[in-house]
C-alpha positions as CSV (number, residue, x, y, z in Angstrom):
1,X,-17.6,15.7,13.3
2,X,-20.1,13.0,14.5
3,X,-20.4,11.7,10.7
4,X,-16.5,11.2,10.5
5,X,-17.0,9.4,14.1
6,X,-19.3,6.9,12.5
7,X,-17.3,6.7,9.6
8,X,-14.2,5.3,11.3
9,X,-16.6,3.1,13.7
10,X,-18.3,1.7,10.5
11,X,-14.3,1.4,9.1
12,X,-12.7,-0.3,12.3
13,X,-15.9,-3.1,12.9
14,X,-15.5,-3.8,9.3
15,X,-12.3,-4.6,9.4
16,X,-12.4,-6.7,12.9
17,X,-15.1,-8.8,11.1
18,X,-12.7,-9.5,8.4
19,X,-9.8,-10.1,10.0
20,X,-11.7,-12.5,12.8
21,X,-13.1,-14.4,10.0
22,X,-9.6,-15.2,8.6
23,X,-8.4,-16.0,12.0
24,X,-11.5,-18.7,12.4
25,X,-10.8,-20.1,9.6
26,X,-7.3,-20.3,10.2
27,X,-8.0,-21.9,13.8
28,X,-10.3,-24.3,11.4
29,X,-7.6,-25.4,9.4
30,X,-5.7,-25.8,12.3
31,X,-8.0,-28.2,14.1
32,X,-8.1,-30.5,11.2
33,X,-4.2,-31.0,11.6
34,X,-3.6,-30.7,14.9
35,X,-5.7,-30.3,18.2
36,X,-6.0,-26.8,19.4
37,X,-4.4,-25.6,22.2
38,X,-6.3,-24.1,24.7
39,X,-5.9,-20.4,23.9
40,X,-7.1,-21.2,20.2
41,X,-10.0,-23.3,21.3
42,X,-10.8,-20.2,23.5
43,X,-10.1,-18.0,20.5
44,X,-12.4,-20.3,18.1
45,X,-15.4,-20.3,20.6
46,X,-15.1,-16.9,21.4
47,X,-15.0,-15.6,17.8
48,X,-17.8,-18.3,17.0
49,X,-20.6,-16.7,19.5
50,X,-19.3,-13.0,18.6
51,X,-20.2,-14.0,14.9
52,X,-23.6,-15.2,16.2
53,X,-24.7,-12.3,18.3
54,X,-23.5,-10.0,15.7
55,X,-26.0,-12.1,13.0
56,X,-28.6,-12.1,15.9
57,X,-28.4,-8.3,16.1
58,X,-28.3,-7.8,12.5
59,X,-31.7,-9.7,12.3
60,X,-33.1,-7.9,15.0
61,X,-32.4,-4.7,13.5
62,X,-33.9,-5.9,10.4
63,X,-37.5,-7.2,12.9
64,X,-38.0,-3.9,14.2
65,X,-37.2,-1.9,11.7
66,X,-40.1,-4.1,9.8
67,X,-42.1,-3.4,12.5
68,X,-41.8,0.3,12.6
């Protein structure tokens, strides 16, 4: 039971990181024809610091597992 729980985690983050990184670079294709509107701006920043914390966890996952 708590394997198939993990399963579908792994499955649905997955699939939120693909589908925000179509949406970003829709918003950036966007931006180069028009200027954003404030819900996309929001919706590019947001979904730019979510990539960053998610590649600053990713390396420090990577650091302490190293360390251990």
């Amino acid at each position: 039971m708590d394997l198939t729980i993990q399963i579908l985690q792994v499955i649905y983050i997955v699939i939120l990181i693909i589908a925000s990184g179509f949406y970003l670079r829709h918003l950036e294709k966007t931006k180069k024809q028009r200027k954003l509107t404030t819900v996309e701006s929001r919706m590019h920043i947001a979904i730019t610091i979510a990539y960053l914390l998610f590649g600053a966890s990713i390396l420090l996952r990577g650091i302490e597992s190293m360390m251990s």
